[in-house]
C-alpha positions in Angstrom: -8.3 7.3 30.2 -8.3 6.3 26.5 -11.6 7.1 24.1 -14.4 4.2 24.2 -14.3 1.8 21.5 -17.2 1.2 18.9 -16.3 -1.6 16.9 -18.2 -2.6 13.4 -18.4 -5.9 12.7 -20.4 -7.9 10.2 -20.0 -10.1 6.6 -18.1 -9.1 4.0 -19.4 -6.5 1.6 -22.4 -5.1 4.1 -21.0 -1.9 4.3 -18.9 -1.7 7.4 -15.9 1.0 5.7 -18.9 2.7 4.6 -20.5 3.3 7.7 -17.2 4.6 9.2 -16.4 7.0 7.0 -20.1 8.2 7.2 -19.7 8.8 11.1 -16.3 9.5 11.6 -16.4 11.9 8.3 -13.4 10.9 6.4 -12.6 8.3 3.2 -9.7 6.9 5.7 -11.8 3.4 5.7 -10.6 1.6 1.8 -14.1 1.4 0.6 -14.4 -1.1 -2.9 -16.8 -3.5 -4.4 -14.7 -6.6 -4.0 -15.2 -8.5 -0.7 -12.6 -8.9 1.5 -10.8 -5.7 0.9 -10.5 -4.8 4.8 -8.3 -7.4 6.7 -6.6 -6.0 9.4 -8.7 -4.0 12.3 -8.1 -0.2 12.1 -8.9 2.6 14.3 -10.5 6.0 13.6 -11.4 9.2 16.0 -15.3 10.1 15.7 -17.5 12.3 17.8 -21.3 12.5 18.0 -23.2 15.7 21.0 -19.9 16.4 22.3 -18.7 12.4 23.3 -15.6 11.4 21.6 -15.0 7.6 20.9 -13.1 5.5 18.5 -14.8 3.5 15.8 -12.9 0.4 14.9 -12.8 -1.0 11.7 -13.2 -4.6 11.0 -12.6 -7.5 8.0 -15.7 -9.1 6.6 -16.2 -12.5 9.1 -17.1 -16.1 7.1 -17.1 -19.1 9.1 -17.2 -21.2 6.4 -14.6 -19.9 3.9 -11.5 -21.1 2.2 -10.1 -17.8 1.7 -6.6 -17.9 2.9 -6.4 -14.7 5.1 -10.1 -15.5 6.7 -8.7 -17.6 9.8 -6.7 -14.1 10.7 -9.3 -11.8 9.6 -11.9 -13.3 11.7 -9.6 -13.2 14.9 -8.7 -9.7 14.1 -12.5 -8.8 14.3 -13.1 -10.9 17.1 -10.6 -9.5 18.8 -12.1 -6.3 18.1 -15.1 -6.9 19.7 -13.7 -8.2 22.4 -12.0 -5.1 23.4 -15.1 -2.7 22.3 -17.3 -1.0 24.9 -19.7 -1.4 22.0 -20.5 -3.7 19.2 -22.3 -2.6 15.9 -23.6 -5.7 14.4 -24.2 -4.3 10.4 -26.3 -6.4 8.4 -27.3 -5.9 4.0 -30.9 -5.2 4.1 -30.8 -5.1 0.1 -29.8 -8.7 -0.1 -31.6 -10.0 2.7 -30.5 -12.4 5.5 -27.9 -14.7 5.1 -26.2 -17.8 6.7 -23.0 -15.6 7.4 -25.2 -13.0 9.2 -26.6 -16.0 11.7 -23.0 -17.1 12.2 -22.2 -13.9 13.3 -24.7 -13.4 15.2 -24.1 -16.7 17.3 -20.7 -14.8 17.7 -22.5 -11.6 18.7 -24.5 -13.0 20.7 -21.8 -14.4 23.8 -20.3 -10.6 23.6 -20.1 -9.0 27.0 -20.2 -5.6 25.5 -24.0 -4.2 24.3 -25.0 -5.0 20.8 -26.6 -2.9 18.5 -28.0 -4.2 14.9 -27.5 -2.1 12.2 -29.6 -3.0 8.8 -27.4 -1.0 6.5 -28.4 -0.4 2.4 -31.9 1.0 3.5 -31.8 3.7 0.9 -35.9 4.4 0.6 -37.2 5.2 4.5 -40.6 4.4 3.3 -39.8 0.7 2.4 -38.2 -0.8 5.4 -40.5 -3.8 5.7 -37.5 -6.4 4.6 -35.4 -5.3 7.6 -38.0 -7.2 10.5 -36.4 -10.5 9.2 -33.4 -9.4 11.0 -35.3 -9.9 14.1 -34.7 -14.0 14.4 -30.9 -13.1 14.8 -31.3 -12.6 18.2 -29.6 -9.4 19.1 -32.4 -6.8 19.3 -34.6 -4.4 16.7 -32.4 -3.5 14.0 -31.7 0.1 13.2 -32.5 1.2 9.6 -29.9 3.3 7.9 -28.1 4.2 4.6 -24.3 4.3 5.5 -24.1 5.8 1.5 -26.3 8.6 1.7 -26.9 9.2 5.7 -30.5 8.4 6.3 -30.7 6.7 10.2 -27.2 7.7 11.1 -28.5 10.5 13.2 -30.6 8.6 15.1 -28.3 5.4 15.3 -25.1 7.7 16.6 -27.8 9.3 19.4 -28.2 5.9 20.6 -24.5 4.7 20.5 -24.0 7.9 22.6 -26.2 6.8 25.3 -25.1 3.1 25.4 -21.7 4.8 25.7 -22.9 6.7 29.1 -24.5 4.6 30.4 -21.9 1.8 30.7 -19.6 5.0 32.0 -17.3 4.6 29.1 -16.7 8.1 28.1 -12.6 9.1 27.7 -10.4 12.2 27.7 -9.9 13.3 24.2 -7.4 15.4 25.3 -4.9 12.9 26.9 -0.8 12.9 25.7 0.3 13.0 21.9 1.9 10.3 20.8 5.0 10.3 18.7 3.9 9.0 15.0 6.0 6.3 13.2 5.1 5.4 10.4 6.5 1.8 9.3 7.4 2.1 5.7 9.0 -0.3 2.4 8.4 -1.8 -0.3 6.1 -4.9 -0.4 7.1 -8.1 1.6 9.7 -6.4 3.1 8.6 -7.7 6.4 7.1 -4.5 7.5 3.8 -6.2 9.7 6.0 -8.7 11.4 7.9 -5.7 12.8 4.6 -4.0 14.0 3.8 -6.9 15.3 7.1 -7.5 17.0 7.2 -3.5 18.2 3.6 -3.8 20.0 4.0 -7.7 21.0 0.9 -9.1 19.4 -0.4 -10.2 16.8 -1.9 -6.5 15.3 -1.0 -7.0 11.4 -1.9 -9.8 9.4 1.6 -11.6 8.8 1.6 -13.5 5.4 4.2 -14.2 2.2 2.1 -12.9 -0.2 2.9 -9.7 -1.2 0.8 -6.8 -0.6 -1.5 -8.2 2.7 -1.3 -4.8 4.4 -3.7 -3.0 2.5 -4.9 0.0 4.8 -2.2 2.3 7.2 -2.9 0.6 10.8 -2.5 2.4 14.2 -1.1 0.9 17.2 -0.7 3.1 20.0 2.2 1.6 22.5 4.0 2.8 25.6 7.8 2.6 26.3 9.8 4.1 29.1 6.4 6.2 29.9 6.5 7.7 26.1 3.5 7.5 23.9 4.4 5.7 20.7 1.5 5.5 17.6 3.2 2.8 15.2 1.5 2.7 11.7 2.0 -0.4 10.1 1.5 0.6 6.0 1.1 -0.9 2.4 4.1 -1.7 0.3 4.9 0.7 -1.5 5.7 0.7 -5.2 5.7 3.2 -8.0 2.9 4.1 -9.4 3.4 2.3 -12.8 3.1 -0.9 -11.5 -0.6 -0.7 -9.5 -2.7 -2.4 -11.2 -5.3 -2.2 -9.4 -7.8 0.4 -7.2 -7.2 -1.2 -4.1 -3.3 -1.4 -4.2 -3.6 1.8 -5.4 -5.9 3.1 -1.8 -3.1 1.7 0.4 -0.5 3.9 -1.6 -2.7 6.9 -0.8 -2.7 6.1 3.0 0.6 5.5 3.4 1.8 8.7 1.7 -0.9 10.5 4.2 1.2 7.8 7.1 4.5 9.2 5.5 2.9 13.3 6.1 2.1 13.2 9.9 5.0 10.5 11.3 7.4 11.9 13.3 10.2 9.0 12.2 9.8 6.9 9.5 11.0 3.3 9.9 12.0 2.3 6.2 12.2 -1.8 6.4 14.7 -3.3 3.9 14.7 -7.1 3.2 18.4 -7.9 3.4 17.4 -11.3 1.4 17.5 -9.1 -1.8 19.4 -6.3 -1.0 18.7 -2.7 -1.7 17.1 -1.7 -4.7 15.9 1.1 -6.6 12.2 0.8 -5.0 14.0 0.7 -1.6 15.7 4.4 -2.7 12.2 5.5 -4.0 10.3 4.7 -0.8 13.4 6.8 1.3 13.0 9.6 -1.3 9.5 9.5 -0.1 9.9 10.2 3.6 12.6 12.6 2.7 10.8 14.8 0.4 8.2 15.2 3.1 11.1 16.0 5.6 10.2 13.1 8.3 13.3 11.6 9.7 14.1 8.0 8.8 15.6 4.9 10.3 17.1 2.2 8.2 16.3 -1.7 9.6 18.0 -4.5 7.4 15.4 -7.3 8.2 15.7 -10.8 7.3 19.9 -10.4 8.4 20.2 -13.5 9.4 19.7 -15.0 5.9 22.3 -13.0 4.7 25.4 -15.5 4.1 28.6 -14.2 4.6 30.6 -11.3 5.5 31.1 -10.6 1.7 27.5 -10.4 1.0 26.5 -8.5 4.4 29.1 -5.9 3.2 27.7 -5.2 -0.3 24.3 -4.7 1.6 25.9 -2.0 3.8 27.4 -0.3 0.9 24.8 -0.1 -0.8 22.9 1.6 1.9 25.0 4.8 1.0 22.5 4.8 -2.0 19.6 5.1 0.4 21.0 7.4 3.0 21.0 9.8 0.2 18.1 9.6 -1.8 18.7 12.5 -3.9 21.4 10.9 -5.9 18.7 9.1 -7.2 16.9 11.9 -8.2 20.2 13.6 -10.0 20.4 10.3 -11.9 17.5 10.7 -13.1 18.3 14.1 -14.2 21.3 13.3 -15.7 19.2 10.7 -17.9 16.3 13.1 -18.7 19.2 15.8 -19.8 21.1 13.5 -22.0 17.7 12.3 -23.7 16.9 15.9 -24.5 20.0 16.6 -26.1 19.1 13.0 -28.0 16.4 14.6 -29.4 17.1 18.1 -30.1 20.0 16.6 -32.6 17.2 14.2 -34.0 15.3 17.8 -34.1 18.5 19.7 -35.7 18.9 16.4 -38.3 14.5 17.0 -39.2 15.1 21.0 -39.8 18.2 21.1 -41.7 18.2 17.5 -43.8 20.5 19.5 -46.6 23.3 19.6 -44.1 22.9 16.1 -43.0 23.5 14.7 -46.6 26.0 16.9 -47.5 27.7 15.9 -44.4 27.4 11.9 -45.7 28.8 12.4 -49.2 31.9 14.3 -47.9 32.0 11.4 -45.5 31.5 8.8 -48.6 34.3 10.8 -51.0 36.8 10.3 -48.4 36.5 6.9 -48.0 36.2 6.4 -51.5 39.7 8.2 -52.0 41.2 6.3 -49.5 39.8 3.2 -51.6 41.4 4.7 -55.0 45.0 5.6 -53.3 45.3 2.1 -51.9 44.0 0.2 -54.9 46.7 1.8 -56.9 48.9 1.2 -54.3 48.6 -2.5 -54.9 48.8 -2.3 -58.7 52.1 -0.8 -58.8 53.6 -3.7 -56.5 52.6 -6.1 -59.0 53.7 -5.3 -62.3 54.0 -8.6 -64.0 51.7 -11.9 -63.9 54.4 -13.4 -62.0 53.6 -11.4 -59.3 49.9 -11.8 -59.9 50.9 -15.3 -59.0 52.4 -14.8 -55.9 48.9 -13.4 -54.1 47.3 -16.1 -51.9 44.5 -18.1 -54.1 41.3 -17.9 -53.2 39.2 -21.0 -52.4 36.5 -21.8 -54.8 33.0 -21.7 -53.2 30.4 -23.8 -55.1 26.8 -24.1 -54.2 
């Protein structure tokens, strides 16, 4: 029987990531000041007196919102409380209540599963008088706590423990591994709609714009009575070109999805072809020793047998990613012997000029024998004449 699910659910920016990393003790949850920053649901193992269960983390929900991923993020935390034995409801109690908070809580409030309300940013225990406003939500005394520095998670997590029993939900922590594969590329390679495709729903938020994934999400799927855990990832580029903290988060957990998969699945977007950030990401997985499987996606837009060749020769590239890291040496060898003969030129700058003016005597030399070469051919003004005139050139 699988662990019970927990799921945390609430506005953006209340401190849902927060709260999981609090209770299940990690930083796995991408925790940042800018809303919106979780988008697809992801799961994490937690424990509390000796009951295992799985927290699952959700995207900020706005009803009325014209961010573009919102429609998906909403059903992906919907969905998430659909499947929970329990539902966290967290709430800001800093900022006070807000419209998206009763929208939620209309949501909340038609869940089969028991609801708790959690009022999180109660950092002073003796000033919890702005929480009780909660109360006109409609989904039960709130539960004070401080998801940043602990206070009321003790008592919250004794209480989620007992819900849990009651309803009979407790699982067997110590049911099959699964085989880990991590699904891995560079961005927009089409990496989500292959989860998605793999564990035949709608698990990763699909979209063009590059860099949607942000976090490493776990699917667990069985097929011909094996275990699989498939870990969609973020794109991965190098680290020169992230910009900013978030992108930078996603590369973290995909390295850490890179160090405990079994295979990794590198995704290539045939559209392009392979490039150097596609031999990077391979290096990856094969300087951590996982084994790798190569998918061409997008094939089908590939346009003749001329073009699907170059694609397949250029997967030799790939297949060994440690030519690229010998190329590399080869560079960095070459520019050091660039600029120890820059460093010889600096120290001994006697030798270098003496080494010009022989240069410069020789050609002048050359200049002298063939100048008198020409004299002697032309002895007379007669034979002055006979060179080819020169055009004029006025201003």
């Amino acid at each position: 029987m699988s662990l019970p699910l927990v799921a945390i659910v609430g506005r953006p920016n209340v401190g849902k990531s927060t709260l999981v990393n609090r209770i299940a003790q990690t930083n796995d949850a991408i925790v940042h000041e800018m809303r919106g920053v979780t988008r697809d649901r992801s799961y994490h193992a937690a424990d509390w007196n000796g009951m295992d269960f799985m927290l699952v983390d959700t995207g900020g929900i706005e009803v009325a919102s014209d961010d573009a991923f919102q429609k998906s993020i909403r059903s992906q935390a919907l969905e998430a409380a659909a499947e929970a034995d329990l539902i966290l409801f967290v709430v800001d109690g800093k900022v006070g209540l807000q419209t998206d908070d009763e929208d939620v809580a209309r949501i909340m409030q038609k869940s089969k599963a028991p609801v708790l309300l959690v009022v999180n940013k109660m950092d002073n225990p003796q000033a919890e008088d702005g929480m009780w406003e909660f109360m006109s939500l409609g989904v039960g005394e709130g539960w004070p706590i401080s998801a940043t520095h602990g206070h009321g998670t003790g008592d919250l997590l004794d209480e989620v423990v007992r819900l849990l029993r009651e309803t009979g939900a407790e699982g067997d922590p110590d049911e099959e591994p699964a085989i880990n594969v991590a699904i891995i590329g560079r961005p927009n390679a089409g990496k989500s709609s292959l989860t998605n495709r793999l564990t035949k729903g709608e698990r990763s938020i699909v979209s063009p714009v590059s860099g949607t994934t942000r976090d490493a999400i776990d699917t667990l799927v069985t097929h011909d009575d094996v275990l699989y855990r498939i870990v969609d990832t973020a794109g991965l580029r190098r680290k020169s070109q992230i910009s900013e903290d978030v992108e930078y988060y996603g590369f973290v957990r995909a390295m850490k999805a890179i160090d405990r998969a079994d295979v990794a699945v590198l995704v290539i977007d045939s559209g392009i072809g392979v490039t150097n950030e596609d031999q990077r990401v391979a290096n990856y997985a094969k300087e951590r020793g996982c084994a790798m499987v190569i998918v061409l996606n997008k094939w089908d837009i590939v346009e003749g047998p001329e073009s699907k060749q170059k694609v397949r020769e250029a997967l030799d590239d790939v297949q060994h990613p440690e030519r690229l890291a010998e190329a590399a040496e080869e560079k960095l060898a070459q520019a050091a012997e660039d600029v120890r003969e820059v460093a010889q030129a600096v120290e001994h700058p006697s030798e270098i000029v003496a080494e010009a003016k022989h240069v410069v005597a020789e050609k002048k030399e050359a200049f002298d024998e063939t100048t008198a070469t020409i004299a002697a051919e032309f002895t007379s003004p007669a034979d002055a004449r006979k060179l080819p005139r020169v055009p004029s050139i006025r201003p």
